[in-house]
Structures are given as C-alpha cells and as structure tokens.
MARKOL-136553 format. One record per residue (C-alpha): residue number from 1; x, y, z. Coordinates in steps of 0.1 Angstrom, whole numbers, plus 2048, in hexadecimal, padded with zeros to 3 digits. Example, Ala and Ser with C-alpha at 12.3 -4.5 7.8 and 13.67 -1.06 7.14 Angstrom:
# MARKOL-136553
seq, xx, yy, zz
1, 87B, 7D3, 84E
2, 889, 7F5, 847
# end
This chain:
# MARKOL-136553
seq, xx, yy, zz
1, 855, 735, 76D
2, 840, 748, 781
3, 81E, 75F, 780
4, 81D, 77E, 794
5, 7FD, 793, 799
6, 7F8, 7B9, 7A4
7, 7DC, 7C2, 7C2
8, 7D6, 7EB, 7C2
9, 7D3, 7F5, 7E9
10, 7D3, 817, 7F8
11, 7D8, 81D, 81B
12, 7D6, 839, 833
13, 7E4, 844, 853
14, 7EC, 866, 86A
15, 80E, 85F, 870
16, 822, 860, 850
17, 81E, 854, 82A
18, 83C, 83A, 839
19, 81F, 82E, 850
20, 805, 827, 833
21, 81C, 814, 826
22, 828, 7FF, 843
23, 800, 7FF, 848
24, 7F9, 7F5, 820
25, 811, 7DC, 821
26, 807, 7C8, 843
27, 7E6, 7C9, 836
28, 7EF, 7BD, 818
29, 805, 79F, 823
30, 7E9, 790, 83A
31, 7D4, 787, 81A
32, 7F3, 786, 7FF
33, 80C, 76E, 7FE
34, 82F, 770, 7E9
35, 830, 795, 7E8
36, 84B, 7A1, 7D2
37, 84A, 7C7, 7D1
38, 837, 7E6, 7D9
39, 837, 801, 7C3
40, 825, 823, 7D1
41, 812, 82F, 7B4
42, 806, 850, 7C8
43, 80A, 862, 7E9
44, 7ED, 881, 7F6
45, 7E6, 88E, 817
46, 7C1, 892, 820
47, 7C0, 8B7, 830
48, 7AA, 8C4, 84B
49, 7A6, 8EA, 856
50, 7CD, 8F4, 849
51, 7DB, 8D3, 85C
52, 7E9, 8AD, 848
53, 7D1, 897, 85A
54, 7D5, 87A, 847
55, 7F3, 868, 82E
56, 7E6, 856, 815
57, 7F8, 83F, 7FB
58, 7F3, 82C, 7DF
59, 803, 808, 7DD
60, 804, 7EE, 7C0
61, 811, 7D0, 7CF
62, 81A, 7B1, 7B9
63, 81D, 78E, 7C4
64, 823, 76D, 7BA
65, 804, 756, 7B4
66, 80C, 737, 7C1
67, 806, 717, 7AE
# end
C-alpha cells in the first residue's frame, strides 16, 4: 500500500503557460520525490499596457511519501 500527498505550486513564466509548467514541474522535482501526476488547477496571464507579459499556472502535484 502506499501514501501519496498533494504540494499546491504556481509558477510563472513569459514564454507560454507550457513553460510554467515545464518551470513548476522542475522546480517541483528538485525538492519532491515520487511524483505521480500534475493536475493544472488554473491558468491566467498577468497583462501589462494591452500586452500577455506573463503565463501563470496553477499546479497540484501529488507524490508518493516514501517510507
């Protein structure tokens, strides 16, 4: 049997809301081991003078705990 956990994380970047999450999720493994899944709970773009100038998504991420 195992245990899994969820970690919320948000993460940001100029390029793309694919980028956050390629950004979210290398983050995210540096600290976390056994992830499982991501599930993106919410995408927005931060908007400056008419112009996207920053993708921001929302990321719950569950791993395994270990024993």
């Amino acid at each position: 049997m195992s245990v899994s956990s969820v970690s919320n994380v948000s993460a940001a970047s100029p390029v793309s809301f694919q980028d956050a999450l390629q950004k979210g999720y290398a983050r995210a493994s540096q600290t976390l081991r056994g992830i499982e899944t991501i599930e993106i709970v919410a995408e927005r773009a931060n908007v400056e003078a008419g112009e996207v100038k920053e993708y921001v998504v929302d990321l719950k991420i569950v791993f395994t705990l270990e024993k």
